[in-house]
C-alpha positions, 0 to 999 in steps of 0.5 A: 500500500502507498504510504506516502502522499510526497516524495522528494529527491535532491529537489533543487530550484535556483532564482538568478544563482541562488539556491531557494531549494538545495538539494532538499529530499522529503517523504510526506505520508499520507494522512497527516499534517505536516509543517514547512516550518521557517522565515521568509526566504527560507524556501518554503514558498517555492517548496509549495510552488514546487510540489503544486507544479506552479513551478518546475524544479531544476533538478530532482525528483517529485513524486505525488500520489494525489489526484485531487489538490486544494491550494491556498497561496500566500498571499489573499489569492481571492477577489477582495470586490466580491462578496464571500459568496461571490467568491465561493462562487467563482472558484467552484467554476472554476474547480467546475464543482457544484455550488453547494457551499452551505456545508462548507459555509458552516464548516468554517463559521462563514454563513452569517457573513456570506454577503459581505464583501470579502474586502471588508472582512477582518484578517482571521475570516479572510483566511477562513475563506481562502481555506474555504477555497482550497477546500472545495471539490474535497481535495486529497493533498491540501497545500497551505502557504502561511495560512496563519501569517498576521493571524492572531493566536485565537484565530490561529487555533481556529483555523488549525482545528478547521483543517485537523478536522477536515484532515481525519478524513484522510487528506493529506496536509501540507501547512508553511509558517514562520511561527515556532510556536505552531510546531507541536499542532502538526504531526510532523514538524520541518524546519528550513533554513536557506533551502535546506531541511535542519530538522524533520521529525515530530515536534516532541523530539525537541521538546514538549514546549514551544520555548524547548522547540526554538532554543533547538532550532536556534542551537541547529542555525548556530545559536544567539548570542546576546551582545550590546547594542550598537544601535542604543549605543548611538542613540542621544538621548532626549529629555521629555519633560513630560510625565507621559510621552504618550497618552490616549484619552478617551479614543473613539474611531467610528466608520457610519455606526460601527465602532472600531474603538471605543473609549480607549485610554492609556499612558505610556511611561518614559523608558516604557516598552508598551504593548498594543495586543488583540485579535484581528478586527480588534482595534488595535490597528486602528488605534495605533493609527490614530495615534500616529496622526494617520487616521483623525479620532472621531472622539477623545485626544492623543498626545506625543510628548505633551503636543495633541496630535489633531490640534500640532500634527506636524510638531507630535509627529516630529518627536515620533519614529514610526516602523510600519508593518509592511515594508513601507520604504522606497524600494526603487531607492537605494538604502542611502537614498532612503537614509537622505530622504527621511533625515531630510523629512525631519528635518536634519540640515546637511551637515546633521545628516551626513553625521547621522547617515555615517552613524546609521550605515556603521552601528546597523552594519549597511557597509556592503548594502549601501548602494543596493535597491532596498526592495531588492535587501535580504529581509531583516535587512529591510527591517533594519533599514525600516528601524534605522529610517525611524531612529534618523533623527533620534525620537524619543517616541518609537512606534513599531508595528510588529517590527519581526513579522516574517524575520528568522528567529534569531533576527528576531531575538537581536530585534528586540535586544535593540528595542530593549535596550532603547528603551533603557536609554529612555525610549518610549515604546508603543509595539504590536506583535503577534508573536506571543514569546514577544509580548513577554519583552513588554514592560505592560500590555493593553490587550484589546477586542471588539474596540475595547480594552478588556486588560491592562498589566504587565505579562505576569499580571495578564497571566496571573489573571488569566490563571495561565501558564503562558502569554498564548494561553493568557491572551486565548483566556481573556478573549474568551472571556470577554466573548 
């Protein structure tokens, strides 16, 4: 009997030289969940593309037992200007399968929603719909690129029963991510690094917690070690002069009759690494827009270093250095290009922007990138790049929307070496992040839902309340509590 779903023999793919896949070799089996585990350019997108005939190998074997395959890219693949059904709609045309969704509607808690459109949904129920998708005709190998990127804890758990569930009858699951922390939900965890496999084996082989699990996979890309930071080193500290340099008092956002927040307050203490956390659709994004000056509060006031962001936008702006979560650069320009253009954009005359430019390239290490594209920079250098961009002209405010989303874990780890040690210099920090361990770097937390603030508290006080043993666990406890 077949035992296998996907075989794979010195599989290799190259992109202008580079190895994206290195000679990688693989047996999937059947009926199980197994987890491409690894940060973006890891390869497992092209691992994906390969094993769905979306590209050819240059070299090696693929074998697939599969006749029929459901496929959910990594990116939204749907039609954000039609309506769920719409969607469904089109895609069993194109899978030339009847147009019965009502199963398939309640399978992933969809019905309710099935004449909004799909543009309009929150990040949790956009996945369930791409799943709903890739489910359609009952496929025997389902292949999922990052289902759960952007997806809160909560939403992350759902999802993963929705496909544990479809999986008992049978099929064959193939799930990508770059969260560690999913390892132990899959029968079989892989983790890559640059094209290559660095563990194949169950979870449990590395340990019983996510902690054990990535302290391992840490120790196989040759460990982290923790050294000073440069980047804090160079900072100048500014004195605030305020008690709180950030404040929110009373924010409301609302869209007709929607409220996206409501009521919110907090104050963020100088030298505080301040966390803004919630599933998606919560409020939380939009706050932190709101704050920024990128988007008007309906009601209530916020303040950077004591200057009221609607009334002197310019001036609250001015003591701010923000990181977008995407990466929000100038790709076309080169790292130096973008450095010049944002010393300019606050504000430096020349000679302060050839001094702090000079700084930036040597304490963030640029030497070798500093005539590149930065569209074309490995990843966390595009996060370094983002940071530095922020930090030009030394803001005692520091906004970061999640700053590591897709980075490796040990970038990650020097990541937030730098934030906290910036925060020790005096930087106040306000940071989203899905990354539960994350969460634990905060000094406080306010954890959001339905556009309200349902918590407030250090990680210990979250988990302590939440009679939880982990952040994940807190952070699940209070949404369903609030539910």
């Amino acid at each position: 009997m077949q035992t296998y779903a996907v075989k794979l023999k010195n599989l290799t793919k190259t992109f202008a030289g580079a190895a994206a896949v290195d000679g990688l070799s693989l047996d999937i089996e059947k009926g199980t969940i197994t987890g491409i585990i690894g940060a973006d350019g890891a390869g497992k997108t092209t691992l994906l593309r390969l094993i769905t005939g979306l590209l050819l190998p240059d070299s090696g074997q693929i074998d697939i037992a599969a006749k029929k395959f459901g496929y959910m890219p990594q990116k939204f693949g749907l039609y954000e200007d039609l309506t769920v059904i719409q969607n469904l709609e089109l895609y069993a045309e194109l899978k030339d399968v009847p147009h019965d969704f009502e199963k398939l509607l309640e399978f992933t808690n969809l019905a309710e929603f099935k004449g909004r459109l799909a543009g309009d949904l929150s990040g949790g129920m956009k996945q369930k719909l791409g799943l709903a998708c890739a489910l359609m005709g009952s496929p025997e190998l389902l292949v999922l690129d990052e289902p759960s990127v952007g997806v809160d804890p909560v939403s992350r758990r759902e999802l993963m029963k929705l496909v544990r569930d479809f999986s008992a009858q049978d099929t064959t699951v193939i799930w990508s991510t770059a969260y560690l922390d999913e390892a132990h939900s899959f029968d079989t965890a892989v983790v890559m690094n640059e094209g290559k496999i660095i563990f194949n084996g169950k979870p449990q082989q590395l340990g019983v917690s996510s902690q054990e699990f990535e302290q391992h996979v840490v120790d196989f890309m040759g460990g982290y070690k923790k050294e000073d930071s440069p980047i804090a080193k160079a900072y100048k500290k500014q004195s605030s002069g305020v008690e709180f340099p950030v404040e929110a008092c009373d924010l409301v956002k609302k869209y007709g009759d929607f409220y996206a927040v409501k009521k919110n307050s907090f104050c963020i203490k100088e030298g505080e690494i301040f966390g803004l956390l919630g599933p998606n659709g919560a409020g939380k994004s939009t706050s932190f827009k709101m704050m920024c000056g990128l988007s008007t509060p309906t009601e209530g006031t916020a303040e950077i270093m004591g200057v009221d962001i609607r009334e002197n936008p310019s001036k609250a702006r001015s003591h701010l250095g923000y990181m977008a979560q995407k990466f929000s650069l100038y790709g076309n320009l080169t790292l130096r290009q973008n450095l010049e253009f944002f010393a300019g954009v606050y504000g430096l005359n020349k000679e302060e922007q050839k001094n702090r430019i000079d700084e930036i390239i040597r304490v963030f290490e640029f030497e070798k990138y500093i005539d590149r594209n930065s569209g074309e920079l490995p990843l966390g250098y595009k996060q370094r790049l983002s940071m530095a961009c922020a930090l030009i002209h030394n803001p005692p405010v520091l906004f970061l929307d999640e700053p590591t989303s897709g980075v490796d874990v040990i970038t990650r780890k020097g990541f937030w070496n730098h934030i906290r040690a910036l925060a020790k210099k005096g930087v106040t920090i306000l940071v989203t992040t899905h990354f539960m361990d994350e969460a634990e770097y905060c000094d406080r937390i306010s954890l959001f839902f339905n556009g309200e603030t349902i918590a407030v508290g250090t990680p210990q006080e979250l988990k302590e309340n939440a009679r939880a043993v982990t952040m994940e666990e807190a952070f699940i406890n209070l949404i369903e509590a609030a539910k």
